[in-house]
C-alpha distance (Angstrom), angle and dihedral (degrees) to the residues before:
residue distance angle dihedral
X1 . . .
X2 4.01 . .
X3 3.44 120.8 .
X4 3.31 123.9 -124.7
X5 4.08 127.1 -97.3
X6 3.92 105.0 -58.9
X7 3.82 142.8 -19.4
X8 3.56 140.0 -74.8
X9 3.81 110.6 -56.4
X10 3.73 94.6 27.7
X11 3.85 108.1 121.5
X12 4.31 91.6 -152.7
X13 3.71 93.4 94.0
X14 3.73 98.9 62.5
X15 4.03 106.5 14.3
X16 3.97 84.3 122.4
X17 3.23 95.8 41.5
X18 3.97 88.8 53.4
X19 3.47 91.1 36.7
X20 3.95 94.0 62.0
X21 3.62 96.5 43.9
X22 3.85 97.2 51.0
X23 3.95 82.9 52.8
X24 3.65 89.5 50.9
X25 3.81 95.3 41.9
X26 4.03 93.3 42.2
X27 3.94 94.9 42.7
X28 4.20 102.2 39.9
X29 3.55 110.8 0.6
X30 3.63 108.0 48.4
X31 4.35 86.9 46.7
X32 4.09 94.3 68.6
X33 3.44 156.5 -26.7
X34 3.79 134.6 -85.4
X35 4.02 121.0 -144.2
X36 3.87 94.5 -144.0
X37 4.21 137.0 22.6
X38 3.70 86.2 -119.4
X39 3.90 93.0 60.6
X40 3.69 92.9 41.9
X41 4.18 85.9 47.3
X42 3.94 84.8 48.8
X43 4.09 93.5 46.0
X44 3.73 92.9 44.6
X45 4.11 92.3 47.7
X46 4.26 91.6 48.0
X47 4.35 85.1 47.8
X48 4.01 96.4 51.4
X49 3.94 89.9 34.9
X50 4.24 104.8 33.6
X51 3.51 87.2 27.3
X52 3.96 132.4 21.6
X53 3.53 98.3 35.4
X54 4.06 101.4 38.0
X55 3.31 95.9 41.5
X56 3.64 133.7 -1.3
X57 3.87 111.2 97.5
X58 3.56 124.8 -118.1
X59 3.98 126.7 -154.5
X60 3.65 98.4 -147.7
X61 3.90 89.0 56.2
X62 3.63 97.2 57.2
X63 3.67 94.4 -85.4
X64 4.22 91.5 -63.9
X65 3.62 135.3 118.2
X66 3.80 117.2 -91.0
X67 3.73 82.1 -117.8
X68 4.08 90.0 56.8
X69 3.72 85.8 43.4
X70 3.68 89.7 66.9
X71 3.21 103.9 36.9
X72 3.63 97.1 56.6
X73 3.78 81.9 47.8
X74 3.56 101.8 51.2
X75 3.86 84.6 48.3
């Protein structure tokens, strides 16, 4: 077993990880309140899917929608 990039306290492990929930927490979350989990689960599924992955750019894709990414890929 290998362990993963770098030790405890090293943020390289989960900078995208962090990275997409700050976005999430900065760009839905923070802006209101829901009156039940299953409208915040419903809220947070239409921002990753109608949102973050068709069309919010990313830097480390080239400055394209994950979306793009793939379709460029795929091409």
């Amino acid at each position: 077993m290998r362990l993963s990039v770098g030790r405890t306290g090293q943020c390289w492990d989960n900078a995208l990880a962090e990275s997409f929930f700050a976005t999430l927490k900065g760009e839905l979350l923070d802006q209101r309140s829901w009156p039940t989990r299953a409208a915040a689960r419903s809220a947070i599924f239409e921002f990753i899917e109608g949102w973050y992955n068709l069309h919010r750019l990313h830097s480390s894709l080239g400055y394209r929608s994950p979306a793009d990414y793939e379709a460029v890929a795929a091409a």
